[in-house]
C-alpha positions in Angstrom: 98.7 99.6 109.1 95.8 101.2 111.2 92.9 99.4 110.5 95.5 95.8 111.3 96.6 97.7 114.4 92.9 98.2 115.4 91.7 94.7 114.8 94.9 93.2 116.6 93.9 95.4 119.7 90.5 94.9 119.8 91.2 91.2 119.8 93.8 91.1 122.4 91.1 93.4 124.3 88.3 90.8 123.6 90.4 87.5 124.4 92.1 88.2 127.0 89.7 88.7 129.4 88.0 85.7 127.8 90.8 83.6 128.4 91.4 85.1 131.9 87.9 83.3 132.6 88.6 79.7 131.2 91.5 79.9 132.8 90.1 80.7 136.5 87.4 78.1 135.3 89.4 75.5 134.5 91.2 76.2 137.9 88.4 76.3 140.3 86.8 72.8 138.6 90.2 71.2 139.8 89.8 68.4 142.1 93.8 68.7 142.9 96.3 70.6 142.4 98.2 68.9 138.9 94.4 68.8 137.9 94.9 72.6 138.3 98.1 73.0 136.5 96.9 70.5 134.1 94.4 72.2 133.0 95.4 75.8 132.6 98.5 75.3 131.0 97.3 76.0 127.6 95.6 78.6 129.2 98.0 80.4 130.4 100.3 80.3 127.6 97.6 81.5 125.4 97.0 84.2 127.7 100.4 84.8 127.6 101.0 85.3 123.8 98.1 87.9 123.6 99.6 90.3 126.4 103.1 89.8 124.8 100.8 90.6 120.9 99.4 93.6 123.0 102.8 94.8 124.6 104.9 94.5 121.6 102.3 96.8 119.2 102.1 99.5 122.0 106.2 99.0 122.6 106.7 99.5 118.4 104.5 102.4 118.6 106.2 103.9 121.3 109.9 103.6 119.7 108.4 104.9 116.7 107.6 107.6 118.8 111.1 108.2 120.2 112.4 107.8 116.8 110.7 110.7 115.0 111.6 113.1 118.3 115.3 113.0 116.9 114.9 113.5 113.5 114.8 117.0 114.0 118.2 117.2 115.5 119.5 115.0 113.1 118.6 117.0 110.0 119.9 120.0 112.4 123.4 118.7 112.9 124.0 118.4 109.2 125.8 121.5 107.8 122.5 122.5 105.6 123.4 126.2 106.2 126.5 126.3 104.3 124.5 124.2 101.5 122.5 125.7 98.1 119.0 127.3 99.0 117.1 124.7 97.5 119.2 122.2 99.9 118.1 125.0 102.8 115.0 125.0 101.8 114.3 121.1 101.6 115.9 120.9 104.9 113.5 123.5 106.6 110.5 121.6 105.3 111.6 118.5 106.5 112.1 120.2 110.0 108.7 121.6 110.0 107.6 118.5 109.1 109.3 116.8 111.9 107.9 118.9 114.4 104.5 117.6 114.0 103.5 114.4 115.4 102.6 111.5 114.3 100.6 108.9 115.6 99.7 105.5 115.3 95.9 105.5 115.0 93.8 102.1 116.1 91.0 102.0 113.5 89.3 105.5 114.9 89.7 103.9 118.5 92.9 106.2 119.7 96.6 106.2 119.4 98.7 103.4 120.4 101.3 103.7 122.6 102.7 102.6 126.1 100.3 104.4 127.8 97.4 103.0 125.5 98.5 99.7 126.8 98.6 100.0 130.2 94.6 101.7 129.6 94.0 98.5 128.4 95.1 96.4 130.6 92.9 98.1 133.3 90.2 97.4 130.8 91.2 94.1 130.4 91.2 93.8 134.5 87.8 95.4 134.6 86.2 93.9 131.9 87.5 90.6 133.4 86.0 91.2 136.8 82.7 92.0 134.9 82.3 88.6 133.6 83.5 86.4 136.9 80.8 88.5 138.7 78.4 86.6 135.9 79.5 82.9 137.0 
């Protein structure tokens, strides 16, 4: 899943800024003001679609985060220390194991999750800001 997760990203981080500008284009060019809405529409929808792409990877990654937090108490709450010792001992690793965290990796770029995404939508901003300063 991590090199997919790392392309997807990198795209949205790409595009969006791209689109951010042919959307500002397209409105500036306007002689009127349906001209304007006319124009960005598809635009905007397209820009749309990649921020909801971008927030729904970094929201998945961060309930997959939540979700492996309560594992540990789940295996906890079951009666495992009135069980056999292999059954005690299974359960133990799988608490250890539990305990360590794990992370959604973008194709050696970081870990994604919520706070990832609001990083990159700073980027986005900046890197958006960067090319209107070339027009």
């Amino acid at each position: 899943m991590n090199p997919l997760l790392g392309v997807a990203i990198g795209y949205c981080m790409v595009v969006l800024p791209t689109l951010g500008v042919v959307t500002t284009t397209a409105i500036r060019g306007a002689k009127s003001i349906p001209e304007a809405v006319l124009n960005s529409n598809s635009w905007i929808g397209a820009t749309i679609t990649e921020l909801l792409v971008l927030f729904m990877y970094s929201w998945i990654c961060g309930k997959l985060k939540d979700s492996e937090e309560g594992i540990f108490e789940a295996v906890y709450s079951l009666n495992w220390y009135e069980r056999d010792v292999k059954y005690r001992r299974t359960v133990l690793v799988i608490m250890a194991k539990s305990l360590q965290p794990k992370k959604m990796q973008m194709l050696y770029c970081g870990v994604m999750d919520r706070e990832t995404f609001v990083a990159g939508l700073k980027a986005i901003y900046s890197f958006y800001n960067f090319m209107i300063g070339f027009e």
